[in-house]
N, C-alpha and C positions, 0 to 999 in steps of 0.2 A: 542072356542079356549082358552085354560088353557095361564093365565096369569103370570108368570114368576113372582118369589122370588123379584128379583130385584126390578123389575117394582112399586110389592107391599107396599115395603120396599121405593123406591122414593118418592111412592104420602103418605105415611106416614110421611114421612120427613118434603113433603112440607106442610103436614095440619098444622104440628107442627110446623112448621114456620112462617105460616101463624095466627094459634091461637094467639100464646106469641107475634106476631108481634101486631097483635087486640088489646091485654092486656097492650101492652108498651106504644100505642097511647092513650087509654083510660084511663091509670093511668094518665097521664100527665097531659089530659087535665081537668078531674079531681082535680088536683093538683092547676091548675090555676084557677078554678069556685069555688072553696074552696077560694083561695085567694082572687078571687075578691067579691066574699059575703061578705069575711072579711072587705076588704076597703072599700065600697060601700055600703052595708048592714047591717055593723055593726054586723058581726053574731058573737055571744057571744065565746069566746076561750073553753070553756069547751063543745062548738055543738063539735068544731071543731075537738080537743081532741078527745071525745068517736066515733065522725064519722069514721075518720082515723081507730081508734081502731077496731071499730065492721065491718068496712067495709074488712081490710085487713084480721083479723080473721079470718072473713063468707069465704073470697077467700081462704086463706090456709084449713079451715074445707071441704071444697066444694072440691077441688082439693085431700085432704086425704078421703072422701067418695066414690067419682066416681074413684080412683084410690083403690081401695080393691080387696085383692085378698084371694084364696083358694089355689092359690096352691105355693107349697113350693117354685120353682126356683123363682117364682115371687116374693115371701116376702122375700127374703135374699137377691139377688142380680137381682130385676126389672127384669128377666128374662131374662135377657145378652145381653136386645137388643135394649140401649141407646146411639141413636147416640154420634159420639164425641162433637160436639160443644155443644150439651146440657149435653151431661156429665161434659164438661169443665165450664158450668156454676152452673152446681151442685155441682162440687170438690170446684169453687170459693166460692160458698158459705156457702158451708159444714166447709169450714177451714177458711174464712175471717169472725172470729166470733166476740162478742161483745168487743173483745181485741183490732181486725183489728180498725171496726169500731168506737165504744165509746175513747176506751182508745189510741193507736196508736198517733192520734193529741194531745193527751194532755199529753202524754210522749216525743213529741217534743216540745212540748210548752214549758216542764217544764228544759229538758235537753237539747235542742238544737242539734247540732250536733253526741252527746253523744248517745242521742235516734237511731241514724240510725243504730245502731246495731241489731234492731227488724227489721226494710225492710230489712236490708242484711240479716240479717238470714233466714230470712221465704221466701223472694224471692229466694236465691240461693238452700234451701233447693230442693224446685220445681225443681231445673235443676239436680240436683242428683236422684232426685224421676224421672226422664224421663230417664236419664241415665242410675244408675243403677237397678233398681228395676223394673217399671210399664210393661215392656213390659212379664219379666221374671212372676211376679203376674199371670198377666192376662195367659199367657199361662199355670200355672197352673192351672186352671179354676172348682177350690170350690168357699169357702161360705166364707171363714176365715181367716183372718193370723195365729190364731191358726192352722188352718189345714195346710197348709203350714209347719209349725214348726213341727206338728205332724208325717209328710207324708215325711218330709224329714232327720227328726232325727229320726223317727223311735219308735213308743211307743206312751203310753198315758202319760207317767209322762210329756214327755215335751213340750207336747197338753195343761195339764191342767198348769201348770207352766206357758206357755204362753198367755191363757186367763183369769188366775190369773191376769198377769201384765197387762193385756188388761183391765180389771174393773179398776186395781189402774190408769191407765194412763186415764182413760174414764171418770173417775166419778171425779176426781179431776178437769176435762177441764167442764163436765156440771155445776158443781158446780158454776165453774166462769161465766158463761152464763145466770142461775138461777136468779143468784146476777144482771145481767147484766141486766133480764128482769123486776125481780124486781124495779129497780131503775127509770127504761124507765116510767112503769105503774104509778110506787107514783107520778112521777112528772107528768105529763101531762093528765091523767086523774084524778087526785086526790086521788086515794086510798090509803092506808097504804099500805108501801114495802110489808111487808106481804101476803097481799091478792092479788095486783102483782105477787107476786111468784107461789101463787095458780091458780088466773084466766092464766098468762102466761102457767104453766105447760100445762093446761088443753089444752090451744091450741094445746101444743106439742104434747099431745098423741091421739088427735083427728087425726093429720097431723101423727102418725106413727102407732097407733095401728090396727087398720085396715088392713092398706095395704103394712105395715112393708117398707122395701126398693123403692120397686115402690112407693108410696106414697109419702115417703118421695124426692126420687129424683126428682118428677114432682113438687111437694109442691119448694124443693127446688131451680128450674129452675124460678116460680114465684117468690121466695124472692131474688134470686139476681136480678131483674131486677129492684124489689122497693127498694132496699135498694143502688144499684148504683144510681139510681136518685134521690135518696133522699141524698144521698152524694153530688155530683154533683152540686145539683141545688141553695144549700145554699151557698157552695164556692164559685160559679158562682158571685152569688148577691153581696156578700160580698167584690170580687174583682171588682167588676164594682163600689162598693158604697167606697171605699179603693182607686182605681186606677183608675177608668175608664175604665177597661181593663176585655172585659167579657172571657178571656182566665187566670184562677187563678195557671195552670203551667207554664204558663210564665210571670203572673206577678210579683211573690212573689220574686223576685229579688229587687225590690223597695222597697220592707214590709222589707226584710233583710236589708236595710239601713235607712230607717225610725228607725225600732229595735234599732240598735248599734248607732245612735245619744241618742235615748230618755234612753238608759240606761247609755250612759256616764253621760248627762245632769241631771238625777237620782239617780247617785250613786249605779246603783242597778249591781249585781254580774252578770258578764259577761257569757252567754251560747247561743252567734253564733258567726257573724264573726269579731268581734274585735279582741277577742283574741288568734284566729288564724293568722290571717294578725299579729298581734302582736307579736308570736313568730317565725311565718316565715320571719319577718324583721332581726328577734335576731337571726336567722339561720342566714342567709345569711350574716347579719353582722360580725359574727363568722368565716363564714369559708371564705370573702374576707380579712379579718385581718388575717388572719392566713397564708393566698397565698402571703401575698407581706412581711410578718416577723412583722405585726403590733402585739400591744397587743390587745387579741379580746375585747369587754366588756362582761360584766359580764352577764352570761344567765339569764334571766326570771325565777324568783323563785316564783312567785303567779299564783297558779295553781290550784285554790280552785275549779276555774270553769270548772275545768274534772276531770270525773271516774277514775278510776283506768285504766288503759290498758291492764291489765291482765282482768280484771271484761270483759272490753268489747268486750274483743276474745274472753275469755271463752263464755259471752252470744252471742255472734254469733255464736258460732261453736254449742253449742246447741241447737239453736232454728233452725238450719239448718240442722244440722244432725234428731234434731228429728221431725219438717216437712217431712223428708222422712222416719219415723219409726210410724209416726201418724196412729194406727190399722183405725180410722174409717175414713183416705183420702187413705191408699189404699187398702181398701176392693173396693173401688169406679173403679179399675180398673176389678174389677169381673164381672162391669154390660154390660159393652159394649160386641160387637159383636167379636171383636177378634184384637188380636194384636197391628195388625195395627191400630186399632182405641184406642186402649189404646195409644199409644205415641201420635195423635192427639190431642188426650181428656187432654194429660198434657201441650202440646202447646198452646190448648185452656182456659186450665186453668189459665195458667199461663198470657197470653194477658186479661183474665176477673179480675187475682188478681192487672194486673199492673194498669189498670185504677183507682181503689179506693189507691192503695202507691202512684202515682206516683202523688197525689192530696193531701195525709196527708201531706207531708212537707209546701206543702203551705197552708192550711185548720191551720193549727198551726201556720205560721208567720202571719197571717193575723189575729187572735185569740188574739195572744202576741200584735201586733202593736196594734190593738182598745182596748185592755185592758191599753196598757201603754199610748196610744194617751187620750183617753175619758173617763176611768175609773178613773186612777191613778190621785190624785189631787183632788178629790170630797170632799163634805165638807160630813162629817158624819155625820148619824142620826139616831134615834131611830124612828123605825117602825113595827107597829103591835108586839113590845114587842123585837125585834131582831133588832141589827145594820146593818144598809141600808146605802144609798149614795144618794145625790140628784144628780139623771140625768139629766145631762148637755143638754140634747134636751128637756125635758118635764119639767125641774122646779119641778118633783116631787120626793121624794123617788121613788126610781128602782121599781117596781111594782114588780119585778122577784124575788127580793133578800129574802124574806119571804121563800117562798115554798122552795126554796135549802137551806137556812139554817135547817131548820125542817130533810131535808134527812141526817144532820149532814156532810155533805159534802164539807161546802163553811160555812167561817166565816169571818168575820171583824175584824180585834183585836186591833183595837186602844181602848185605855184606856178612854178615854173619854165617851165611851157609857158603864163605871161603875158607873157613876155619880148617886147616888143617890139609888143605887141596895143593897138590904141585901145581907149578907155572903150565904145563901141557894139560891137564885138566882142568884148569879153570874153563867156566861157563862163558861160551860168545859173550854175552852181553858184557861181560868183567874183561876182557880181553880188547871190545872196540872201545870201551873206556879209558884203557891204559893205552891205546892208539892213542884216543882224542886226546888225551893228558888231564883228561879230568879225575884219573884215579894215577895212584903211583903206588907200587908196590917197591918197598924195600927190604930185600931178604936180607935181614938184621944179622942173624947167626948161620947164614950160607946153608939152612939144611933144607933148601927149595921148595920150603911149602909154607903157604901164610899162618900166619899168627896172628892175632887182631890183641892177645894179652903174652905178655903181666910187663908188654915194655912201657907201654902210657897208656894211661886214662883217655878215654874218649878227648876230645879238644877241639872244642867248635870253633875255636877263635882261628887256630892253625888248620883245622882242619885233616887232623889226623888221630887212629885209631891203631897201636900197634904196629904191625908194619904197613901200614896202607897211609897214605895221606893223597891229599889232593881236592879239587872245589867240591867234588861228590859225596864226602866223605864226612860224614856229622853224627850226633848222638844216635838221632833216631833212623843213621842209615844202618847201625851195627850192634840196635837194641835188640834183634830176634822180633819184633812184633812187627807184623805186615801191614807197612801204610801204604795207603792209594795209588798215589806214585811210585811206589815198589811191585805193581800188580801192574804185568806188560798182556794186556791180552786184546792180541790182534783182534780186530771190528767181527774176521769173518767167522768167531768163534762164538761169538756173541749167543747168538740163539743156540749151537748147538748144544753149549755149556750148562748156560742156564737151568735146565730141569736139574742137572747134577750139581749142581752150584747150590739149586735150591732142595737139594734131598727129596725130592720126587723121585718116583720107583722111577728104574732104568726104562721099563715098557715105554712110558712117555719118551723120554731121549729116542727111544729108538722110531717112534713114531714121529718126529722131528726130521731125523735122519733121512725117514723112507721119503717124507715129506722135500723133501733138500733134492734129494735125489730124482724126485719127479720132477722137479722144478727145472732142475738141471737137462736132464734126457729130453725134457719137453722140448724146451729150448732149443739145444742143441741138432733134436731131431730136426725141425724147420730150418736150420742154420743148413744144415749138412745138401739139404734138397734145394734150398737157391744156391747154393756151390757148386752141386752138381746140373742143377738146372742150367746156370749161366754159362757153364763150359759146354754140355752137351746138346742145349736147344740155342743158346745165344750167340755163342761159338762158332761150335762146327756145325752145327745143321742148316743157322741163318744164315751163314757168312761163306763158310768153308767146302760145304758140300750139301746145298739144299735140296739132292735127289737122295739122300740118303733116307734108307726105309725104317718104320715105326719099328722094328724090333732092331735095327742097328743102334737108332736113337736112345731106345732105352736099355740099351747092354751097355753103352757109355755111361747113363747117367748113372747107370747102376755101380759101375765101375768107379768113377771120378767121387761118390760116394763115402767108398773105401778107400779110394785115396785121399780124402781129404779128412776123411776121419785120422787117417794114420798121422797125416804130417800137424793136425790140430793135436795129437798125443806126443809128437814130440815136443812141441813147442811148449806144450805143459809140464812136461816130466820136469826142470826146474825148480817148479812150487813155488811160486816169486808170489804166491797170498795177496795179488792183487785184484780180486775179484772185480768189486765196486768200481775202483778205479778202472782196469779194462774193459770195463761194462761202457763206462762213460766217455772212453775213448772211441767207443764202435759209435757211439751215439751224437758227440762232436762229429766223425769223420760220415757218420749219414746225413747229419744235420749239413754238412758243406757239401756235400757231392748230389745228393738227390733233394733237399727239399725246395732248393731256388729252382731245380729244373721240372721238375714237377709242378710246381709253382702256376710257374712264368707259362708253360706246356700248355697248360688247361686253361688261364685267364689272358694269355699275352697273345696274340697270334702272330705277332712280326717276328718272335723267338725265332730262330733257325738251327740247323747242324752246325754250324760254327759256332755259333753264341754258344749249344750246349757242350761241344766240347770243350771248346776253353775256359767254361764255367765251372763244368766238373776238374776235370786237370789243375785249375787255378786253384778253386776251394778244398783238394783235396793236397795238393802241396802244400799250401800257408799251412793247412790244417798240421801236418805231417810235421814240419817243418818246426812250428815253434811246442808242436807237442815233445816232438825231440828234444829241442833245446831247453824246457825247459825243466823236463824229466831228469835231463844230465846233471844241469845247473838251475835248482829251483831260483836260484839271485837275481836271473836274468827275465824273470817274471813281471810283465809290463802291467802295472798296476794292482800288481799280488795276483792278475791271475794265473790259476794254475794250469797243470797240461790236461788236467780232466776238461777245460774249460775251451780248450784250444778251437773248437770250431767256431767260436765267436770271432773271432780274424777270417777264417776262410766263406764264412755265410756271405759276407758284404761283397768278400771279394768275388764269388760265384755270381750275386745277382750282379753286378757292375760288368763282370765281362761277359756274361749273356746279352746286357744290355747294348753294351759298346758294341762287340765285335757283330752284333744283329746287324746293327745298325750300319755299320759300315759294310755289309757285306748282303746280298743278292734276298729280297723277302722270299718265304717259301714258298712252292707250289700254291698253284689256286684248288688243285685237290688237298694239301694239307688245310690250309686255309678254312672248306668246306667242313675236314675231317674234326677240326676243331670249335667249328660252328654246332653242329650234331654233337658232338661230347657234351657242351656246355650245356645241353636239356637231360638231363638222366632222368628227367620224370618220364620220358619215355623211353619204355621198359625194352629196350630191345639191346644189342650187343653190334658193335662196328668191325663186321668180318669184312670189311675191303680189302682191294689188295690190297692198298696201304699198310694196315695192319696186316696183314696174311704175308707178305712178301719183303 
């Protein structure tokens, strides 16, 4: 008796349910025998480290080995036939990359409030990507967004135009990822960033080259489920060892008001809720004076502690418009079985993204609170050659604060750990000071090393300390106790720090780390496969030489691959620690090149090849263009916005010259026309293999 599709298709379901359910039990417990070796056993942090390290690897390499394929539908898009809920955790992890993960908390840490522009962007973008776009994708059912572009505009020029923009949008978001695994690697295993970036790659292409899309999706499915609980389980601790309260989404209500005592008591510049409840008092004061004929008082002019408002809509409407223009989350709609599972696959995603958002805002006030509770106020000290802090639990220099200094990442900058240092060893940060002239060092008795006594007394009126003077220079810059503003620690350190910041066993941090790192390779893996998709199916196979055979096709994509991995590792090795921001830049430049065309594609039908080229071209210049300018010279920022922001110029300009130039030039074919007619119903489940698309 023949066994029925269905049927087949269920118990594949359930195995795969049943496998990653195995995997989730076993990491966990894992997690805890790690832990408890550590407390109990004493097992050295550096086992602990490379265990995590080789153990998670071995499972991503293992999982891109046994998933290899030969044939083409397989290596582009898994063979079209990934459930939703595992699709949804493949898209979660495909696009919660080391921006989500690493930097996200420490962009709320640093901004407060201000930061929630990146959860609203990127969450809401997901509900446009369901709405407009994934169902219509998927019923198209190629390889590509270029092919899409190609099949519906008609032509190569704006096939290859479009996987042009697909590299720049692609290699610009691995790049930040690169950076991202590099950084995970120097600290917790010990290696230089460098060779981080190298041993990380390697993982990647072990996890993509093989098995192209399949590979990476199943690869995929495993790292969101380590890097949710490695998220997870450090918040957890941290609110029960904070609050008592092992639930850290609802604890961080408290953290929020611990916060806004310890920076009034501080001094330190307000970014949560004081200064909101502050000028919604000065609201309301306003406008009941103004209801009964009083005179109102005078509004709130210190406003230091918010963005622009212009910055923060622009970067909202960017990072949400280009969430749903992102070529490699929705290629991700190609893999499933049809339609209907593509809008589950983005409901599923979207319930997988909200678990890790809906924990950064607390994962950060909880960050800020034990920094300002237990850090802030420490007496400073010199250690191992770097300024440190003596930890208030153990009586000794921070054991941590060494190895993050070295990633140039996290510095001390009280003046007192100059004492005694020649002019060629002073620390960067003391050195771009006495560039800007806000420090001045006077070597009093020519024996080239500073002294801060016995020539004066502190002097806050002048401004000077011994031999230093200058506007930076004040009591409490050269009293040895560490204030706030003397604590420099870059956004994307934020999570990794914390467990060690908060004397959490190291098993945690490292479980952080592995979690960082999954985030990162996830990412990166789908980055790497529209790279090399767009060069060797959009490129040369479309364009170049369309009689070229299924195994020449995928020895190139395999190829182009490792090329692009390679030239993503050099553009990294730098270490320019700008995660977040390059994150937002890939997502500005998707949001101007693909979301008006996509758009316009699916709802417009007078669109044509010309409109789309010159709409991507346009919106990817402006976009380019003032990102540059204003990265160079932030001054030149038209209404404070910044270059994260910069696709809010190029969007308008994209849909105006698709519109114009449509319009002035020849409507499409009456088979496009048709082809676009049929798109617009995805309730019927079927996929548009025309020539159109095919050729």
């Amino acid at each position: 008796m023949a066994v029925s599709t269905t049927a087949v298709q269920a118990a594949w379901r359930s195995r795969l349910a049943r496998y990653y359910g195995i995997f989730t039990i076993c990491f966990i417990i894992f997690c805890f025998i790690l832990g408890g070796l550590e407390l109990f056993a004493g097992l050295p942090t550096a086992v602990i480290g490379w265990t995590f390290l080789l153990l998670t690897m071995g499972l991503y390499a293992t999982v891109g080995i046994l998933s290899r394929t030969k044939i083409l539908d397989e290596y582009y898009v898994a063979g079209r036939n990934v459930p939703a809920i595992f699709n949804g955790m493949a898209t979660g992890a495909d696009w919660m990359s080391a921006a989500s993960f690493i930097s996200m908390a420490g962009t709320l840490y640093a901004l407060g409030y201000d930061g929630l522009a990146y959860i609203m962007g990127w969450t809401g973008g997901y509900v446009l990507l369901a709405l407009l776009f994934a169902p219509y994708i998927r019923k198209f059912g190629q390889y590509t967004i270029p092919d899409f572009v190609g099949a519906r505009f008609g032509g190569t020029r704006a096939r290859v135009v479009a996987a042009v923009a697909a590299i720049i949008v692609s290699f610009t978001y691995v790049t930040a990822q690169v950076t991202g695994v590099g950084l995970i690697m120097s600290r917790f295993v010990g290696v230089p960033y460098q060779w981080g970036v190298v041993i990380g790659l390697s993982g990647v292409l072990v996890c993509s080259f093989l098995g192209g899309m399949k590979a990476v999706t199943w690869t995929q499915v495993a790292q969101y489920i380590i890097l949710i609980i490695a998220y997870l389980i450090p918040v957890t601790f941290l609110a029960i060892k904070l609050t008592g309260i092992p639930i850290p989404q609802l604890a961080y209500g408290q953290a929020l008001q611990n916060i806004t005592a310890l920076e009034e008591a501080q001094g330190i510049t307000k970014a949560y809720v004081t200064p909101y409840n502050e000028a919604l008092t000065n609201a309301n004061a306003i406008t009941a004076a103004r209801g009964i004929g009083l005179t109102p008082p005078a509004p709130i002019t210190n406003t230091d502690w918010l963005g622009t408002p212009w910055d923060f809509l622009a970067l909202t409407l960017c990072l949400m418009l280009g969430t749903a223009g992102l070529p490699h989350i929705l290629i991700r709609f190609y893999t499933v079985p049809s339609v209907r599972e593509s809008r589950m696959s983005v409901g599923w995603a979207l319930f997988f993204i909200f678990l890790l958002y809906f924990t950064a805002p607390a994962y950060a006030a909880f960050a800020r609170w034990n920094i300002l509770q237990n850090v802030v106020g420490s007496q400073v000290v010199v250690d191992q050659g770097v300024a440190s802090f003596i930890d208030r639990a153990t009586g000794q220099p921070a054991n941590w604060v060494p190895q993050y200094v070295r990633t140039g990442l996290f510095n001390i900058n009280d003046y007192s750990v100059l004492e005694g240092l020649s002019g060629d060893s002073l620390p960067a940060w003391a050195k771009d000071r006495i560039q800007a002239g806000t420090l001045v060092w006077n070597d009093a008795n020519g024996d080239g090393v500073v002294q801060l006594g016995p020539f004066a007394p502190v002097d806050d009126t002048t401004g000077s300390a011994g031999e230093l003077s200058g506007s930076s220079v004040t009591a409490a810059s050269v009293d040895g106790i560490l204030q706030f503003a003397e604590l420099n620690i870059n956004n994307d350190l934020i999570v990794l720090s914390t467990p060690e910041v908060a004397n959490l066993p190291y098993t945690v941090a490292a479980i952080i780390a592995a979690g960082g790192l999954a985030a990162a390779l996830s990412t990166a893996d789908g980055l790497l496969v529209v790279i090399a998709s767009a060069i060797a199916h959009d490129i040369y196979f479309r364009t170049l030489n369309p009689n070229a055979t299924p195994q020449r096709r995928m020895f190139l994509g395999k190829s182009m691959i490792v090329v692009a991995a390679a030239l993503a590792a050099l553009a990294a090795m730098p270490n320019l620690a700008l995660i977040a921001r390059m994150v937002a830049w890939a997502f500005s430049l998707a949001a101007a090149s693909f979301f008006p065309i996509i758009l316009l594609g699916i709802f417009w039908k007078r669109a044509n090849g010309a409109g789309a080229i010159a709409g991507i071209i346009g919106g990817l210049a402006v976009t380019i263009g003032y990102l540059t300018m204003v990265y160079i010279n932030p001054n030149l920022a038209i209404l404070g916005i910044s270059d994260a922001s910069a696709g809010i110029f190029g969007i308008p300009v994209n849909f105006l010259l698709v519109y114009i130039v449509s319009k002035m030039t020849a409507e499409p074919s009456k088979e496009i026309q048709e082809l676009v007619d049929h798109l617009r119903h995805p309730q019927e489940d079927d996929e548009l293999m025309t020539n159109l698309a095919s050729g």
